[in-house]
C-alpha positions as CSV (number, residue, x, y, z in Angstrom):
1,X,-207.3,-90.4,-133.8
2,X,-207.0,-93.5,-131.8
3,X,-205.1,-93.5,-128.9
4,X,-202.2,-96.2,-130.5
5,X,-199.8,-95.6,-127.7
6,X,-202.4,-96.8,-125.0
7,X,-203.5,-99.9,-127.7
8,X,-199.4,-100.6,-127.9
9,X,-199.0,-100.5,-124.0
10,X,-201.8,-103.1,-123.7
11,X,-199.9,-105.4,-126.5
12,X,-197.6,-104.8,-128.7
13,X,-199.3,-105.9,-131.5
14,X,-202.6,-104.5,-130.5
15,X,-202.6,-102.5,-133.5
16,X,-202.2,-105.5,-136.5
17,X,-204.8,-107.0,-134.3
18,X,-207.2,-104.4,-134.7
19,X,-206.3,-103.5,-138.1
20,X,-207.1,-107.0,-139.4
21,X,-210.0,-107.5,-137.7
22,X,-211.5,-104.4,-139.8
23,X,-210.0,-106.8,-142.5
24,X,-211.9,-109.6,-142.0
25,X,-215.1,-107.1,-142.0
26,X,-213.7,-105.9,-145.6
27,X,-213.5,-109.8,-146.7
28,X,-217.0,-110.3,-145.7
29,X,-218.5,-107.6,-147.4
30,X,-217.6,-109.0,-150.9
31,X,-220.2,-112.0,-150.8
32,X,-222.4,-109.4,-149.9
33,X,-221.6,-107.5,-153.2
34,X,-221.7,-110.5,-155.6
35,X,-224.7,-111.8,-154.1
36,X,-226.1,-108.3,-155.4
37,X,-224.5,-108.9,-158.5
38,X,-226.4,-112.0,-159.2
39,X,-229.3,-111.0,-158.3
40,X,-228.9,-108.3,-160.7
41,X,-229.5,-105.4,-158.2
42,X,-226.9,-102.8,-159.1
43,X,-228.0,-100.0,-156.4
44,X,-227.0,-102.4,-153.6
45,X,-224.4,-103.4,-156.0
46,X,-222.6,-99.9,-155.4
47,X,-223.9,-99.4,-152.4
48,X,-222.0,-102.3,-150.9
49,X,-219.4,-101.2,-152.9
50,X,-219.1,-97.7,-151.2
51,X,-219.1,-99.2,-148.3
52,X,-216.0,-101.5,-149.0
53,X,-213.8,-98.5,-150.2
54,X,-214.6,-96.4,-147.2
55,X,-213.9,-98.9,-145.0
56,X,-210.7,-99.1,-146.9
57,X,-210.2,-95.7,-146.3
58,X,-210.4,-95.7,-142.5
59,X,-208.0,-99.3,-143.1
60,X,-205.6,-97.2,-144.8
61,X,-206.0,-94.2,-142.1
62,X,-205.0,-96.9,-139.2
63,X,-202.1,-98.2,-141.4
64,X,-201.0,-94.8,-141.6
65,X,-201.3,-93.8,-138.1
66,X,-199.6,-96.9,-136.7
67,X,-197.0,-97.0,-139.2
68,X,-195.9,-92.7,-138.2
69,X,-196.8,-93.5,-134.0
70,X,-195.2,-96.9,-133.7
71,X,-193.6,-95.3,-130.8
72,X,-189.4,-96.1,-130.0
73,X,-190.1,-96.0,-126.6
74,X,-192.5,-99.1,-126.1
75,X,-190.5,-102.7,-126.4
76,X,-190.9,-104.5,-129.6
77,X,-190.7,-108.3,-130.0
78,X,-189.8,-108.6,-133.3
79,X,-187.8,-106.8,-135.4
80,X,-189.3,-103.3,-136.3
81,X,-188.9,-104.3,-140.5
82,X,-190.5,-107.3,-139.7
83,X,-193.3,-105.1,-137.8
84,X,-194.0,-102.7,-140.8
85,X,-193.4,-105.7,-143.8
86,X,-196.6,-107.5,-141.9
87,X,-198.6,-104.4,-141.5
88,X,-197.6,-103.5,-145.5
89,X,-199.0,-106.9,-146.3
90,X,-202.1,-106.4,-144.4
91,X,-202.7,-102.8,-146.3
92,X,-202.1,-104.3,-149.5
93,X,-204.9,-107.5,-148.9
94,X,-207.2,-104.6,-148.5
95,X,-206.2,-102.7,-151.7
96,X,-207.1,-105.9,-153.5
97,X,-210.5,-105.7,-152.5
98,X,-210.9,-102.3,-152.7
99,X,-209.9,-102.9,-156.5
100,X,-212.9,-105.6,-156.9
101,X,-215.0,-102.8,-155.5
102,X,-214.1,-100.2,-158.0
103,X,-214.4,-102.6,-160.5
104,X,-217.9,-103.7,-160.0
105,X,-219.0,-99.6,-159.8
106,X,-217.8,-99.1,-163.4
107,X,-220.4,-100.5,-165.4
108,X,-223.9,-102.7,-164.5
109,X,-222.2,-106.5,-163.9
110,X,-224.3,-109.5,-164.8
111,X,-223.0,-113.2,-163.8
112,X,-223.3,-115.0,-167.0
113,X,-225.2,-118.4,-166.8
114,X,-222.4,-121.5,-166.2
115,X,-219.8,-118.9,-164.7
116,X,-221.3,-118.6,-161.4
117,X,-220.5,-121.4,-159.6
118,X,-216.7,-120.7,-160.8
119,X,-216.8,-117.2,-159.4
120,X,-218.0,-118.3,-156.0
121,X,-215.5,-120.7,-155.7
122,X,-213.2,-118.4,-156.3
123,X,-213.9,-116.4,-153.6
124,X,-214.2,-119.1,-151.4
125,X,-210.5,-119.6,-151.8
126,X,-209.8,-116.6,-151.3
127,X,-211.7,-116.9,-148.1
128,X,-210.2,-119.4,-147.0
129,X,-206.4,-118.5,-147.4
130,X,-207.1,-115.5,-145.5
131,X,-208.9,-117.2,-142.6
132,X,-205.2,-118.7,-142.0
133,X,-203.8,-115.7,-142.1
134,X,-206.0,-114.4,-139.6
135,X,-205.4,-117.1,-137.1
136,X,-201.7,-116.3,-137.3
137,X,-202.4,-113.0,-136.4
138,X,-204.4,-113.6,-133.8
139,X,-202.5,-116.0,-132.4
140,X,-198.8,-114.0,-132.5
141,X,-199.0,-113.1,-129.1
142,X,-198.6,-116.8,-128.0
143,X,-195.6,-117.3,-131.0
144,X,-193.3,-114.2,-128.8
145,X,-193.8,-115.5,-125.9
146,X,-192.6,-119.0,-127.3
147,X,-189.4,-117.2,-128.1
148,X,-190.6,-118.2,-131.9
149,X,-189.5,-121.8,-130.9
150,X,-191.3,-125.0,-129.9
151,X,-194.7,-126.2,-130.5
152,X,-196.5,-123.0,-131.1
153,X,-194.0,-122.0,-133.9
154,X,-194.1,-125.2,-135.2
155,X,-198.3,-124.8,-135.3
156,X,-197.7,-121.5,-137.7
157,X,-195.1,-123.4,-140.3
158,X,-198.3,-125.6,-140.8
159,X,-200.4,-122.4,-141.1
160,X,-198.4,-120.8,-143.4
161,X,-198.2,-123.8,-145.3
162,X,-201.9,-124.4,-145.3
163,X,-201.4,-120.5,-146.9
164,X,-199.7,-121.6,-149.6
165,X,-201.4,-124.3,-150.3
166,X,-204.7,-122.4,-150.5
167,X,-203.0,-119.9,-152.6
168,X,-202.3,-122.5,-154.8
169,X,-205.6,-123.6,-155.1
170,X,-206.7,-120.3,-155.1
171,X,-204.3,-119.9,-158.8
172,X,-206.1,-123.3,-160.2
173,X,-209.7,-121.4,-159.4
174,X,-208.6,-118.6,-161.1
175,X,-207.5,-120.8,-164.1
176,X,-210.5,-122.7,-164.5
177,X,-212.9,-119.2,-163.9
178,X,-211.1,-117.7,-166.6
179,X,-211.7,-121.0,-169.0
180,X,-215.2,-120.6,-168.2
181,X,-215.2,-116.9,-169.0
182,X,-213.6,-117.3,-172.1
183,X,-215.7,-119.8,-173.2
184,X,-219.0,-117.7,-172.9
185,X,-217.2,-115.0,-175.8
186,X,-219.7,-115.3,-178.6
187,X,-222.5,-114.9,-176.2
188,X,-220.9,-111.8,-173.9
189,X,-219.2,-109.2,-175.1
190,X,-216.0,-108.7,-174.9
191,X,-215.8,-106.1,-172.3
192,X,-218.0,-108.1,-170.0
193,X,-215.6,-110.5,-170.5
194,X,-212.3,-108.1,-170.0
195,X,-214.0,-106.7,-166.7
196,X,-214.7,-110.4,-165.2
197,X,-211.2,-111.7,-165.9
198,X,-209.9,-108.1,-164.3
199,X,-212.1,-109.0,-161.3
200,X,-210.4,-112.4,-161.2
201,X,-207.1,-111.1,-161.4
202,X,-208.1,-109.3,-158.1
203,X,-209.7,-112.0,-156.3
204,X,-206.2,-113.8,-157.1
205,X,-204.4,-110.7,-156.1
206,X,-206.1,-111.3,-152.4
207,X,-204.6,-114.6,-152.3
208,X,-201.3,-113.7,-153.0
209,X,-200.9,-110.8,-150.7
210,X,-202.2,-113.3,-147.8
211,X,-199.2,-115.7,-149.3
212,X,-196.8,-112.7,-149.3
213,X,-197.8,-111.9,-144.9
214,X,-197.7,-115.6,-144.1
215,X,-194.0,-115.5,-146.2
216,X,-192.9,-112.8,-144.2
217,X,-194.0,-114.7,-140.5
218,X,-192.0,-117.6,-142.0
219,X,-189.0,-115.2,-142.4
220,X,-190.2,-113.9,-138.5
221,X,-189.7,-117.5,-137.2
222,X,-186.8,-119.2,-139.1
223,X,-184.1,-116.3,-138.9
């Protein structure tokens, strides 16, 4: 077990910082995945996919452990609810992708021809509203000792805009992947079909978890 008093003594938020850093290693495992998919190799396929859920697990494990030691005795900056609402938004960005994971172990995945290139740029979405989230993690330290005031709180209202707005365009990738999809039905069957718009659905899922952490910061700042 990690030693989360000592990683709380060196910064308060040592923990979240930690905890989505093993996030961003989750993220970057799923191009990994679906760059097996397309090539149609389904042992590195699961493989990857192994890999994503037991990282998950030891994700989960840290939740766990910080959310049971978050210790009274050490000074918090922010409001303890505020503390655990971020850290239950981080655990559920990684469920998400744990969910894609499982998905793609259940039965051999092929990416149909002319549904690729919607599938990827689904993901790069995805991507990309959670590399905001991640600089707002990173950068929390600097937003307490602003007092959640002034030009650095100001800096994260436009990142948790940009958030939304990539969520947002996240939902219109989503649409358009599932047009695509749907339009391939009398050449893939339809459970090919039901998996791909379930593995969507999850993609979109990761979005919307990163929208739900950078709605709670915005709750952080503006109360």
């Amino acid at each position: 077990m990690r030693n989360l008093l000592a990683i709380f003594s060196r910064s308060p938020l040592g923990p979240l910082h930690e905890m989505m850093g093993e996030i961003e290693t989750l993220m970057g495992m799923v191009p990994e995945m679906l760059n097996a998919v397309k090539a149609g190799d389904f042992s590195s396929t699961k493989e990857t996919a192994k890999k994503i859920m037991q990282l998950e697990h030891e994700i989960d494990t840290l939740k766990n452990d910080i959310r049971d030691h978050l210790p009274h005795s050490v000074f918090l900056p922010l409001d303890r609810k505020d503390f655990l609402r971020i850290l239950s938004n981080m655990d559920d960005i990684a469920d998400c992708i744990e969910d894609i994971a499982i998905l793609f172990t259940l039965r051999t995945m092929t990416i149909p021809e002319g549904f690729e290139d919607s599938l990827f740029d689904v993901w790069l979405r995805v991507q990309e509203t959670f590399a905001e989230c991640k600089k707002m993690i990173s950068g929390f330290d600097d937003l307490i000792a602003s007092g959640f005031s002034g030009p650095t709180a100001n800096a994260f209202l436009e990142m948790i805009d940009s958030v939304n707005q990539f969520e947002w365009e996240t939902d219109k990738r989503v649409y358009k992947a599932s047009q695509a999809i749907l339009a391939l039905e009398d050449s893939e069957s339809p459970v090919a079909i039901m998996m791909w718009m379930k593995i969507l659905d999850k993609m979109g899922n990761v979005a919307d978890s990163c929208e739900s952490m950078a709605k709670g910061i915005n709750i952080t700042i503006t109360k």
